[in-house]
N, C-alpha and C positions, 0 to 999 in steps of 0.2 A: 330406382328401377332395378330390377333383380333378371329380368330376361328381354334378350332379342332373337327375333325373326327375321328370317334374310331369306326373301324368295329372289329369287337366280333369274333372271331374262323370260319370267313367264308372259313373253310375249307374240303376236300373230303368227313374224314370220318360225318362228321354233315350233307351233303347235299344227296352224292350217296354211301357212306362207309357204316360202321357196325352203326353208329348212326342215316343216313339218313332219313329223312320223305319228303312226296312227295313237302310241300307248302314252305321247305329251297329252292329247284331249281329258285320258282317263283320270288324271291328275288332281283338273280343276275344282270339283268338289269338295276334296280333299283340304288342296291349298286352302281354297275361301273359309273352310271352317275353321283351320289352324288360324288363321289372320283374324279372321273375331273372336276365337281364343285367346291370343294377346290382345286385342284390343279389350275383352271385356275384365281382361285381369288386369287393365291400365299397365298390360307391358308396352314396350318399345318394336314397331314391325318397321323394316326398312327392305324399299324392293330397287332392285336394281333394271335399267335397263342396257341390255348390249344395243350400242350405237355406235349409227356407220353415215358416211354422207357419201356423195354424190363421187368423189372420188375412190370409191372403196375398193374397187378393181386394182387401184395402181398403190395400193397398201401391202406391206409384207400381207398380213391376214388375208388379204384379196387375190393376192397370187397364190399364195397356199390352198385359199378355197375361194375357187373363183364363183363364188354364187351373192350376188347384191341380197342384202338381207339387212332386218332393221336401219332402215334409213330415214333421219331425223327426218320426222313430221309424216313419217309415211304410214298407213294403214298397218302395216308388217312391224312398225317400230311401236304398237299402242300393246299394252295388256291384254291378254286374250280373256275372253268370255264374262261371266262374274267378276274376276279380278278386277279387271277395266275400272269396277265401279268403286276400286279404293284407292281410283287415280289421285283426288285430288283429299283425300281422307286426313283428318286429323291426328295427330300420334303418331303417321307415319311419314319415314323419309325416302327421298326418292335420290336417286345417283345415278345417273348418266355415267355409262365407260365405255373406253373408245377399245375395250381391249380386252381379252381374258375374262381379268381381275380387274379390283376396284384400282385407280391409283394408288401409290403413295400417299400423294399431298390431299386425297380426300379420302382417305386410311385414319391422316391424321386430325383432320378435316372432325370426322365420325365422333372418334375418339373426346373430341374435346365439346361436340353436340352432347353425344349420350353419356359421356363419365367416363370413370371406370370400374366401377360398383359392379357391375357386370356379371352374373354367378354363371348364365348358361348362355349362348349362342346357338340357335337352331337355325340350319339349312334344309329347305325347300327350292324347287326350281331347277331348272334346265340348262345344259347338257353336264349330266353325273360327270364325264369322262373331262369335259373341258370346263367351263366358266363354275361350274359348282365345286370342283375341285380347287380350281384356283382360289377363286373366294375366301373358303375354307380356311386353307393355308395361309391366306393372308392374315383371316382375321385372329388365325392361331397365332402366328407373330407377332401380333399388336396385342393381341388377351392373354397371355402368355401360361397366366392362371387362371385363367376364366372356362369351364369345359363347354367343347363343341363337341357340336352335336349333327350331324346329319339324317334323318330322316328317309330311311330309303327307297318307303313304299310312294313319297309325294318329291321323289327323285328319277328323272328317266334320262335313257340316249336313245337318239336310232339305231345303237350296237350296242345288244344285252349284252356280249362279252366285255366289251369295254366297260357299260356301265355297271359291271360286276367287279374288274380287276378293279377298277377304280375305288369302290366301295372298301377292296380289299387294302389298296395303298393308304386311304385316309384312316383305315383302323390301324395299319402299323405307325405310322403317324399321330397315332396316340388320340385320334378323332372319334368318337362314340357314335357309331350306326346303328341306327335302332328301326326296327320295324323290316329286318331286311329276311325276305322271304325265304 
């Protein structure tokens, strides 16, 4: 395998849920083409979901922002629109995080699924400023030489400023943002 695709929490509540903003929707078509792009070039597509239960209120992240959002099993917690339909797809991996970023132990988890052959990492998916950032950076410390890549135009926030500086800090970070307007 020579590339991955990492779409970011493209799910309900981020797009039409409790965290929704109007320019996640515009996204989707996007996404879904990129995802049968590596599928039909037999790369590697892994989608992450941000997941929260039933106590999410009384979690550091819950106090910070107090708004219940992707909760396991819940509508708000599935892949939004198209996507949805490469829930249970072939080729791709799925990952549950309680957090940000992916863990550690399923960082290393990843690593030892997909190899380390790795030539490109491409990021897709939602919020520029928070979980797609983080991601990022993680999977920069585990591929150390491997280039990442962010994709800016099928990258959004509810705050273009943010989702701008943010764009700005992962290209000083040595991140390759492409497509950015």
């Amino acid at each position: 395998m020579k590339r991955l695709l990492v779409v970011v929490d493209y799910q309900n509540d981020f797009v039409v849920g409790s965290l929704g903003f109007e320019k996640a929707k515009d996204l989707e078509q996007g996404i879904f083409e990129k995802i049968e792009e590596y599928l039909n070039n037999e790369d590697k597509v892994l989608i992450t979901y941000d997941t929260h239960y039933e106590d999410y209120l009384n979690t550091r992240e819950g106090k910070n922002l107090p708004v219940p959002h992707c909760i396991k099993n819940s509508k708000g917690h599935s892949l939004y629109g198209k996507i949805n339909g490469f829930a249970n797809a072939e080729n791709i991996l799925y990952y549950e995080k309680e957090g940000f970023g992916i863990s550690p132990k399923d960082m290393i988890k990843i690593a030892n699924e997909i190899g380390e052959d790795i030539k490109e990492i491409e990021f897709v998916g939602l919020v520029t400023n928070i979980c797609v950032i983080s991601n990022a950076v993680l999977f920069q410390s585990q591929y150390r030489n491997t280039d990442i890549i962010v994709d800016a135009s099928l990258c959004s926030s509810f705050d273009e400023e943010l989702h701008n500086k943010s764009l700005d800090v992962m290209e000083g970070l040595q991140i390759k943002v492409i497509n950015r307007n």
